[in-house]
N, C-alpha and C positions, 0 to 999 in steps of 0.2 A: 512774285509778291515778296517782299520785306517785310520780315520779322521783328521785333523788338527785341530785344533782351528780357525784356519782364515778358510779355506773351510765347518766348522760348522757355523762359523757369512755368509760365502756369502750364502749358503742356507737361513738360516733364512730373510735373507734381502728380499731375492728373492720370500719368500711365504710372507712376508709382501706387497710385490709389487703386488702380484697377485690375495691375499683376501681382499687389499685395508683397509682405514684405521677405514670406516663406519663401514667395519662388527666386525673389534677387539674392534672399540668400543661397536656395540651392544654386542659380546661375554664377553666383563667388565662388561655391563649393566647387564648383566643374569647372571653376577656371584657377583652379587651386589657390585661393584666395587665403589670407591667415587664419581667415576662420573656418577652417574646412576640418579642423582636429577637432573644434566641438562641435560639429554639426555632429559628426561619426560617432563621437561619443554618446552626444543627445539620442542620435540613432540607435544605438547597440543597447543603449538601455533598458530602453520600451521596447524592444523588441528579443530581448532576454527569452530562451525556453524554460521552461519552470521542470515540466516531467524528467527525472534523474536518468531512466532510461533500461529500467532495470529493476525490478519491485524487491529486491532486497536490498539497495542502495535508498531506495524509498522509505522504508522500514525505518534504515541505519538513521538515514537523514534528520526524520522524522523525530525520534528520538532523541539524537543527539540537541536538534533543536531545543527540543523539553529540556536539555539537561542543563543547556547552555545560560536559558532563561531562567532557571532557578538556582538563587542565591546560595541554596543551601546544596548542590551539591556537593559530594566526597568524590572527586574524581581517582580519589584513590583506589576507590571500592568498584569503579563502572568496569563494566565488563563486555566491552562491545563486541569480543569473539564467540560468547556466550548467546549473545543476542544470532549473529550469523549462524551459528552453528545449528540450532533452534529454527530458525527461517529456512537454513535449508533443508533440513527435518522435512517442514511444511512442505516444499517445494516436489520432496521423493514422493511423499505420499498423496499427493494432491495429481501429480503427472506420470510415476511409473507405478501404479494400483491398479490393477484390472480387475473389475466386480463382474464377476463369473456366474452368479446367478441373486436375486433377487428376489423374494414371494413373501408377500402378505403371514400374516400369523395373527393368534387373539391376541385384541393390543396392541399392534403396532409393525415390523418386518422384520425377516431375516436376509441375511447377506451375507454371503459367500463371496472373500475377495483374494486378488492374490497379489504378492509385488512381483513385477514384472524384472527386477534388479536385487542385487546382494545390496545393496546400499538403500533401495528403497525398502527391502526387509528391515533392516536395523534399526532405518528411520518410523518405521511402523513400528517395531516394536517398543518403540520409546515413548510413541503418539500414545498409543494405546494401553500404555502400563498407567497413564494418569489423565487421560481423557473421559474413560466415562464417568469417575469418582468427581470432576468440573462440569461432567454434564448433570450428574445428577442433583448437584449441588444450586446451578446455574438455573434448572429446567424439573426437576425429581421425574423425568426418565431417567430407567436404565437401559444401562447398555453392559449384557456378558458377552464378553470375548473367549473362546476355545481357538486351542489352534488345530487341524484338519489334515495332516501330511504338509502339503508346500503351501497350503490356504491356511485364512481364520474366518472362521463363521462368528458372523455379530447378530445376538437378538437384542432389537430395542424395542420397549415397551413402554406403555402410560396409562395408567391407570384412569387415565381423564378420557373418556370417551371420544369428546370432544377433537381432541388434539389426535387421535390416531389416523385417521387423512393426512394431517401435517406430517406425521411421520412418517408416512411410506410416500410421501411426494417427496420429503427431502433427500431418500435417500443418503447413499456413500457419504459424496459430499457435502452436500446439505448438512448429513449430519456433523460432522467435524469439522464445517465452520460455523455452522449457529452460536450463537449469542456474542457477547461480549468477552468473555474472560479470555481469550487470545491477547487482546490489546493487552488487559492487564498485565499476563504473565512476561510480556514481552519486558516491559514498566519497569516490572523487581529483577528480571533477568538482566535487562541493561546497569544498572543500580547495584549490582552483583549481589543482587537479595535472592535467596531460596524464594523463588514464587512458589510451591506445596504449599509453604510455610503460613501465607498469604491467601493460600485459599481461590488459588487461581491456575486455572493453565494456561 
């Protein structure tokens, strides 16, 4: 059978229409066509990872974003070793802490913990010289700290009936990441502001 020239172009139209124009371009890209640097590019785009890979790199990010956005920073004043140093603070006492024992009390628990590391010590002791003064500010629980030989015993209490369940489920942790004021102190710490000052931890 013999073909036309015009009945050869309406086929070709017709499988154009049908493989669409994404896959003749990947089929160019595979056959290294000019345009195969932007597809790649098009590519790697959308398909970027977002997660930093690391939660104190997340933190950093984070912030520095905020800082980047606003006009008014003094980048004279920012303090991003400040901000790390603080994070990994977080980091000792959140993963080398061992809560050795735990029991109910009126009002709320007690806990007996211990750091598992000389650098998780320090980082505790740092936590704990200005955390419960932001918890009870935050929350009006307290929280007294003693220190026990190689331990610190924590009594936390609330005078809110209510909330004493709350209490002894958060436990350890629970309690020293509850609420808000973490974000902030991070805020004035990055900013190279005295967060105490601020009314924040």
């Amino acid at each position: 059978m013999t073909l036309s020239i015009r009945h050869v172009a309406s086929l070709f139209v017709a499988a154009v229409g049908l493989v669409g124009p994404h896959a003749l371009q990947a089929q160019h890209h595979r056959a290294g066509g000019a345009d195969s640097s932007a597809v790649r590019t098009h590519h790697t785009t959308h398909t970027a990872l977002h997660a930093p890979g690391e939660s104190v790199f997340g933190a950093v990010q984070e912030a520095l974003r905020r800082l980047e956005a606003d006009p008014n920073t003094d980048w004279s004043a920012v303090d991003v070793d400040a901000l790390r140093q603080h994070l990994i603070d977080m980091h000792h006492v959140a993963m080398h802490v061992a809560v050795e024992r735990k029991a109910p009390v009126d009002g709320g628990l007690r806990l007996r913990i211990r750091p598992t590391t000389e650098a998780a010590r320090a980082s505790l002791d740092r936590v704990l010289s200005v955390h419960p003064s932001m918890l009870k500010q935050e929350t009006d629980w307290t929280m007294d700290v003693e220190a026990d030989g190689a331990s610190y015993v924590l009594r936390v209490t609330t005078e809110d009936a209510a909330e004493v369940a709350k209490l002894r489920a958060l436990g350890y942790m629970g309690l020293l990441a509850y609420g808000q004021h973490h974000q902030r102190h991070h805020w004035h710490l990055v900013r190279g502001q005295n967060p105490h000052e601020h009314h924040a931890h």
